[in-house]
C-alpha positions, -999 to 999 in steps of 0.1 A, spaced: 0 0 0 12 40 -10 22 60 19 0 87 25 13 121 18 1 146 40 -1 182 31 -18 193 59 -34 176 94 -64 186 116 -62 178 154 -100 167 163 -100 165 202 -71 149 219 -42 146 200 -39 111 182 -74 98 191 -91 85 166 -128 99 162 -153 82 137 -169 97 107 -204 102 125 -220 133 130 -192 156 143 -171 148 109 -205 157 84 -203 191 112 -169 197 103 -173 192 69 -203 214 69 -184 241 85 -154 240 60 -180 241 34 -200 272 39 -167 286 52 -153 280 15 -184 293 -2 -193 323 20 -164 331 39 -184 330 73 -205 307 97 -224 315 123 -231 297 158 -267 296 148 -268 286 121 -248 257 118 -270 246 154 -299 250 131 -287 227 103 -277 200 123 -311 204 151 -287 210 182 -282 235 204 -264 266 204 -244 254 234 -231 221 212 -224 240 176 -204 264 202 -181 233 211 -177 226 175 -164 261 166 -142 261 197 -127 234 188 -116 247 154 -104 281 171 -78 262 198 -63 247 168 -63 282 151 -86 271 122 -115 293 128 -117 329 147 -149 344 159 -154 379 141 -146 404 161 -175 429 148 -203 402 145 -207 385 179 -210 345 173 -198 345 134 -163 327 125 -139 328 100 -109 313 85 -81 323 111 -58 330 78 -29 345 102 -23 313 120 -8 281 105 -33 256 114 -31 229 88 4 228 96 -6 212 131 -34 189 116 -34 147 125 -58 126 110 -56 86 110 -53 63 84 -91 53 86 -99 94 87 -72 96 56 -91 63 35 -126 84 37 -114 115 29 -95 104 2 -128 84 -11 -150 116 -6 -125 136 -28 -131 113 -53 -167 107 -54 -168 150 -55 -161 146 -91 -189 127 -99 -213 159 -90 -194 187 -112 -198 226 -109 -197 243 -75 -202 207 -52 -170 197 -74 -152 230 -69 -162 233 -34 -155 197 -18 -121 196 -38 -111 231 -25 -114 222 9 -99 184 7 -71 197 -12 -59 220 18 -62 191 36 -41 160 19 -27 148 -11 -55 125 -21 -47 116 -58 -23 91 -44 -40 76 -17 -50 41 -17 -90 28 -7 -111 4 -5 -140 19 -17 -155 25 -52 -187 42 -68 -206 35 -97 -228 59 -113 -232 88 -132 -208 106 -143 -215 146 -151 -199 150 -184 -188 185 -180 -178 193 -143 -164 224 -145 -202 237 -153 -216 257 -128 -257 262 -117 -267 293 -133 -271 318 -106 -254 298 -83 -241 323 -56 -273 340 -49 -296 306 -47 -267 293 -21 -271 325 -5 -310 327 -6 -311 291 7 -289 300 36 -299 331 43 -336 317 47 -347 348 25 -373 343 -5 -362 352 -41 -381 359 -74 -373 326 -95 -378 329 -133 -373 299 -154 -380 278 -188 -409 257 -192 -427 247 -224 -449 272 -229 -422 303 -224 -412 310 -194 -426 318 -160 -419 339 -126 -429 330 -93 -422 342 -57 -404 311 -42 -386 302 -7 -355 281 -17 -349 250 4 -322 229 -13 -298 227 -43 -306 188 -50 -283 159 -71 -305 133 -86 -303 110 -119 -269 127 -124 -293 163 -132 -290 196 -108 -328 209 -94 -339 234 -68 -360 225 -42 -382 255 -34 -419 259 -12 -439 282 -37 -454 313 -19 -489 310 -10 -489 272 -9 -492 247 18 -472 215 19 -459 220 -16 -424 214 -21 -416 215 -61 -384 216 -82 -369 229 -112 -345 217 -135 -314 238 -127 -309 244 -168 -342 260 -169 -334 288 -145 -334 318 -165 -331 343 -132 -330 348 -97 -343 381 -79 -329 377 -41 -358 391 -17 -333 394 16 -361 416 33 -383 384 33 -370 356 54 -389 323 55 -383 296 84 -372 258 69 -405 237 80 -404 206 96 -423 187 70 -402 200 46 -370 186 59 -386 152 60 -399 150 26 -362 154 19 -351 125 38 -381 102 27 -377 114 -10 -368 87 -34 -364 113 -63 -374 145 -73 -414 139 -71 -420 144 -32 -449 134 -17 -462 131 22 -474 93 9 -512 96 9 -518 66 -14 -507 26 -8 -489 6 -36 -483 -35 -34 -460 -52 -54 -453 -87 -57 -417 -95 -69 -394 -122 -80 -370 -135 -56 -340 -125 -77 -347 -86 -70 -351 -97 -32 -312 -82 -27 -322 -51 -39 -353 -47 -17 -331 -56 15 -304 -34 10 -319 -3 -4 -357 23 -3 -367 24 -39 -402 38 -29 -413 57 -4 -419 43 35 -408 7 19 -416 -25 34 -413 -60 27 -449 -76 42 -446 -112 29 -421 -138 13 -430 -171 -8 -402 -198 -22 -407 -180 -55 -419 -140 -53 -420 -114 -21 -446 -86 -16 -437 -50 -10 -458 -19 3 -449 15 0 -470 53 1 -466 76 -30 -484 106 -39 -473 114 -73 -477 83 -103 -438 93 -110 -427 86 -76 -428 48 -86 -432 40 -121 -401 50 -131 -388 21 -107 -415 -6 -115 -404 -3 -152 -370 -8 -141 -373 -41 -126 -398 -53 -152 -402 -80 -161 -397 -92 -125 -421 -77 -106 -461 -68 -110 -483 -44 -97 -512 -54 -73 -525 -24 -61 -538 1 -70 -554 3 -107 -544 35 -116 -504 23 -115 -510 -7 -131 -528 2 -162 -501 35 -163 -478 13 -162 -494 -16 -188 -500 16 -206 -466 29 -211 -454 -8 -224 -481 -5 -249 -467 31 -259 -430 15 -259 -441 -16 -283 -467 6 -309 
């Protein structure tokens, strides 16, 4: 195996202990993040993103300012910044296990493109010398096939999203295009394409998205903050793809017992469940809301696996096979 070059170290806690990648590390990396892309955190907000107190998120920061990595801005009580006067990464120690992820994170960075590529590489590369390293881990998937493109308007939706303010979004759609008041919640990677997540103004429960190549232009509204709802947050982590839904309607599907590994090791559907198993087929149960939420899956696994319920999925489904074959 290559010996690891270190550029730079970080010391996390006691010198030479070795912390796991849990929580604290996605903190850390969080931090570095925004750092790179705004040039400032603040004690509230990073206790907001990661639903902890002010208290914890102050321990974080601390941290980082004893090693002389962060210092709290002197004219804006509880903001930090890159302590650029001390020589931090000089003092850094990180262990092999710390060095393997990292290196595998730098890697998989280039698989997004634009301003995720730019941003984890920029902070990694102040970090090691990953191109050299060594690891046991490997990702298939899309590749973006030019990553040095960026999200139009990039800097104010990051900002707008942060700053919890609304904006003015104008974008493409079939028919022209269209402008609508909008409260920007994430900047979201799926199928290899770039969307925004927003919650249109005036609308309750409704979390949309738009292709990131149809934005045409982004009005920032900073005198009209928005909080980040709850329900919101957890559509995110139940959604499956870009069709979110708070799973309203029931869908049964009986399956061959050759997809079985799939349905054990990963959510293809919303609220997933396995609810029975034969010798030659397995039934699943999920919720949806939207008819694209699952059929882009079932069609997938076809011809392995059938629709029981309901009638509206399986004749879409039977319907776009018939399309297909015409």
């Amino acid at each position: 195996m290559k010996t690891v070059k270190f550029k730079k170290t970080i010391v996390v806690g006691k010198k030479g202990k070795d912390r796991r990648f849990d929580h604290y590390k996605r903190r850390i990396f969080y931090i570095f993040s925004t750092l790179a892309t705004k040039g400032r955190i603040s004690t509230a907000e990073l206790a907001e993103e990661f639903h902890m107190s002010k208290r914890n998120a102050l321990r974080d920061l601390e941290l980082l300012r004893e090693n002389c990595i962060l210092k709290e801005d002197p004219s804006r009580t509880g903001t930090w910044e890159f302590d650029r006067d001390a020589t931090s990464f000089l003092k850094m120690e990180v262990s092999d296990r710390d060095t393997t992820t990292l290196a595998f994170l730098y890697k998989f960075s280039k698989v997004f493109g634009g301003e995720v590529n730019k941003t984890v590489l920029g902070v990694i590369s102040k970090i090691f010398d990953v191109e050299e390293q060594e690891y046991p881990f490997f990702m298939i998937t899309q590749r973006v096939k030019n990553p040095t493109s960026r999200i139009p308007c990039y800097p104010e939706i990051y900002a707008a999203i942060q700053g919890h303010y609304k904006i003015n979004l104008t974008y493409k759609k079939a028919a022209g295009e269209a402008t609508v008041k909008a409260s920007p919640f994430s900047i979201i990677l799926c199928d290899g394409l770039w969307y925004l997540g927003y919650l249109p103004d005036g609308k309750s429960k409704e979390l949309r998205t738009v292709r990131s190549s149809n934005i045409v232009k982004v009005d920032p509204l900073e005198d009209e903050t928005f909080p980040r709802p709850e329900w919101a947050r957890n559509a995110m982590k139940e959604a499956k793809n870009i069709w979110f839904s708070s799973g309203s309607k029931t869908l049964i599907l009986k399956a061959d017992n050759s997809l079985k590994d799939y349905f054990d090791l990963s959510e293809y559907f919303p609220h997933q469940k396995i609810t029975s198993e034969g010798p030659d087929s397995f039934t699943i149960e999920a919720k949806f809301s939207h008819p694209n939420e699952v059929i882009p899956t079932i069609l997938r696994f076809l011809p392995g696996i059938k629709v029981l319920e309901p009638a509206e999925i399986r004749e879409e489904v039977a319907r776009r096979i018939k399309e297909y074959q015409a």
